[in-house]
C-alpha positions, 0 to 999 in steps of 0.5 A, a space after each residue: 500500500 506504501 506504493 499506492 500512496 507514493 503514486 496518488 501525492 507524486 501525481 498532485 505534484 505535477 509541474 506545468 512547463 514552458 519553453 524557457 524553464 520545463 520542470 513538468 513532468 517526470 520532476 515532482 518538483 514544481 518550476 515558477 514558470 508558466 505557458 505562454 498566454 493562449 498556449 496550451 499543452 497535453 501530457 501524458 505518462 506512465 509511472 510503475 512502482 515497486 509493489 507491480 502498481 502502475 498508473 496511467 496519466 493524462 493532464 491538459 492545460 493551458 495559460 489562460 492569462 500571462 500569471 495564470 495556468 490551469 489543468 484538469 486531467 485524469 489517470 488511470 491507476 491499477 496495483 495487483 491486490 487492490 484492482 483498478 480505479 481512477 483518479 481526477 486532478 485540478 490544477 492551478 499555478 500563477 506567477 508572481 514575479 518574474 526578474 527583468 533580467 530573468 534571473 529567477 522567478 517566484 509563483 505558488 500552485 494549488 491542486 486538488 485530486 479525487 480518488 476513485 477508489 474511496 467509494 464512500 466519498 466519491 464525489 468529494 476531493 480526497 487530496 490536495 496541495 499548496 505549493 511555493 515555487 522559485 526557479 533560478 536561472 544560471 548559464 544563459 538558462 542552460 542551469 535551472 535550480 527550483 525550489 519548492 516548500 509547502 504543505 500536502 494533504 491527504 483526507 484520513 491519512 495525514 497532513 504534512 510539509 512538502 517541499 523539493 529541490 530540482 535541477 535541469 541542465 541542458 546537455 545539448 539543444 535537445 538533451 537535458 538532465 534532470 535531478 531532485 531531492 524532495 518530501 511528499 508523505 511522512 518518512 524519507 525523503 526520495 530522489 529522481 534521476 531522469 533525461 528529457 528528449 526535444 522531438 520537435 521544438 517547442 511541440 513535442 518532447 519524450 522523457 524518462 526517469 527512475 527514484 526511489 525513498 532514500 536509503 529505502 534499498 530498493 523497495 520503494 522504487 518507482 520509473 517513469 515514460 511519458 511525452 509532451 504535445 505543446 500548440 502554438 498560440 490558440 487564443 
């Protein structure tokens, strides 16, 4: 069950990106960036845990001002002794500040998820979570730090501090590197190492990465696979 519950908070965690500063998706920490006004983006992947539990996500948004973006997206999730079921997720980040110099960046994002499998309460919300995001600069933008600090929640379950720090640094025009530390449940905190692969630029990226808990030994691994679709300017 411990992987279960990784799976439902890491997902909350999901990072919208842009062109200049992606810290989306497989990173679990947030970047203060947002999309461009009247752009919009698709991403989708699948994430496999220690236990055979894996889970299945698809998560649109879209800059709906120049401070403002917002995401709705679903996911499928399955783990062998517990079955199937979905998940729901509202997303919202804005941008408070960002340097002249673009030096670095300060927003917040806000999310809440519903779980499928808590039949009892199936309409209410049964996660959420409010986050503070910097980003900094370095390199001619080729270095990108985030940091995050907040709290996470989870109905019946636990409330806690969350927090996370990440770094991005691009190998070549199309390769980047991708690391973090960061705490989302109770107990150990957990790493990610991943790349993220440009197909097409500022339209289409691939990305992997593996974790785990920290000094876990290996019993609280998790992998990821996913893709990126990013339109031109809609709206």
């Amino acid at each position: 069950m411990r992987s279960l519950r990784n799976v439902r908070v890491v997902a909350l965690l999901v990072a919208l990106g842009s062109a200049d500063a992606r810290a989306g998706e497989p990173l679990a920490t947030d970047d203060a960036t947002i999309l461009d006004k009247g752009v919009c983006q698709v991403e989708s992947w699948h994430r496999w845990s220690d236990s055979g539990g894996h889970v299945g996500w698809l998560l649109p948004a879209c800059s709906v001002t120049d401070h403002l973006e917002l995401a709705i997206g679903g996911a499928r999730y399955r783990e062998a002794d517990v079955g199937g079921h979905s998940l729901f997720l509202m997303q919202a980040k804005a941008i408070a500040y960002r340097d002249p110099s673009d030096r670095f960046s300060l927003g917040g994002v806000a999310a809440l998820q519903r779980d499928g499998g808590h039949e009892a309460r199936s309409s209410a919300f049964h996660d959420g979570l409010a986050l503070g995001l910097v980003t900094f600069n370095a390199l001619e933008q080729t270095l990108r730090v985030h940091v995050n600090a907040g709290v996470v929640y989870r109905r019946d379950a636990f409330t806690t501090a969350a927090w996370g720090i990440a770094t991005e640094f691009d190998l070549r025009d199309d390769w980047t590197l991708l690391g973090e530390v960061f705490r989302d449940e109770p107990g150990r905190p957990k790493f990610q190492l991943g790349v993220r692969y440009t197909l097409v630029t500022d339209r289409v990226e691939l990305f992997a990465s593996g974790g785990d808990a920290i000094d876990s030994r290996g019993d609280g691994w998790f992998a990821k696979f996913g893709v990126r679709f990013q339109t031109w300017k809609l709206f």
